[in-house]
C-alpha positions in Angstrom: -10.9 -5.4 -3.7 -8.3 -7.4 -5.1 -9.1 -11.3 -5.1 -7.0 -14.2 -6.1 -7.7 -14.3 -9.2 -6.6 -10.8 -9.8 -2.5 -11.8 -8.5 -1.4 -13.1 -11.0 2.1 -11.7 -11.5 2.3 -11.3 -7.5 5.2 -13.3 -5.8 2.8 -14.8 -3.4 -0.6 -13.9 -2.2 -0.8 -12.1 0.8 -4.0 -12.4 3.0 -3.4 -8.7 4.4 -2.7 -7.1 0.7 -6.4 -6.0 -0.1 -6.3 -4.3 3.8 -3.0 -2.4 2.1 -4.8 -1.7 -1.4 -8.3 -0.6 0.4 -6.2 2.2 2.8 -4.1 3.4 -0.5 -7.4 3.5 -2.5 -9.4 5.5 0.3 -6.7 7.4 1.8 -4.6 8.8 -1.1 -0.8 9.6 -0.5 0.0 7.8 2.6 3.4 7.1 4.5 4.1 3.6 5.8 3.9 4.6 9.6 0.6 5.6 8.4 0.0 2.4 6.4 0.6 0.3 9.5 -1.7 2.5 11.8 -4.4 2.2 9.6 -4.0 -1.2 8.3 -2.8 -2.8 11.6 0.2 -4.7 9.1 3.9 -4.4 10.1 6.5 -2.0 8.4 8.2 -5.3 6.7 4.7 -7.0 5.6 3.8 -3.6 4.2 6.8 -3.2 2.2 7.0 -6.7 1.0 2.8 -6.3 -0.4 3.7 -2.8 -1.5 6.8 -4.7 -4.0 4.3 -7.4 -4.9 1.0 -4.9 -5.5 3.5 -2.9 -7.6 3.4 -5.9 -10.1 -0.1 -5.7 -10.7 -1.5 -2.1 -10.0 0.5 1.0 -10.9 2.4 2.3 -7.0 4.2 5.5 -7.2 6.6 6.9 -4.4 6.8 10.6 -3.9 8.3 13.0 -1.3 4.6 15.0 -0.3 2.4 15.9 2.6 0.7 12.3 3.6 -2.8 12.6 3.8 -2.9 10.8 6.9 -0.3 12.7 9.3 -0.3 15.7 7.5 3.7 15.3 7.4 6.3 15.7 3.9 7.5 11.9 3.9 8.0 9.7 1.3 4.0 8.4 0.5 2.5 5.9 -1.4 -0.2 6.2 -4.3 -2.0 3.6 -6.3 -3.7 4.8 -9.5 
């Protein structure tokens, strides 16, 4: 779990970004609808912890099958 002392380089911490980190890290590829159904987090909170984990963990975007919804949207990966 990510912990203050690990966001260093993040714009600002964010309460809710280890609740975004945890899903990516246990859920694989996933889409932002299914980012905010898991997570509970807004579409706009999402994004704005997905620009600011980016700065500290490696995010990649790809067009796939989301491993939540079983849909090809664009998902997010950490790793």
């Amino acid at each position: 779990m990510l912990t203050p002392c690990c966001t260093r380089g993040m714009d600002e911490w964010d309460e809710d970004s280890p609740r975004v980190f945890a899903a990516l890290r246990d859920g694989g590829a996933l889409c932002v609808p299914c980012l905010v159904n898991k997570t509970g987090i807004t579409k706009a909170r999402i994004d704005r912890i997905l620009t600011s984990l980016g700065k500290i963990v490696h995010v990649t975007h790809d067009v796939v099958v989301c491993d939540g919804c079983q849909l090809i949207r664009e998902v997010c990966r950490v790793g």
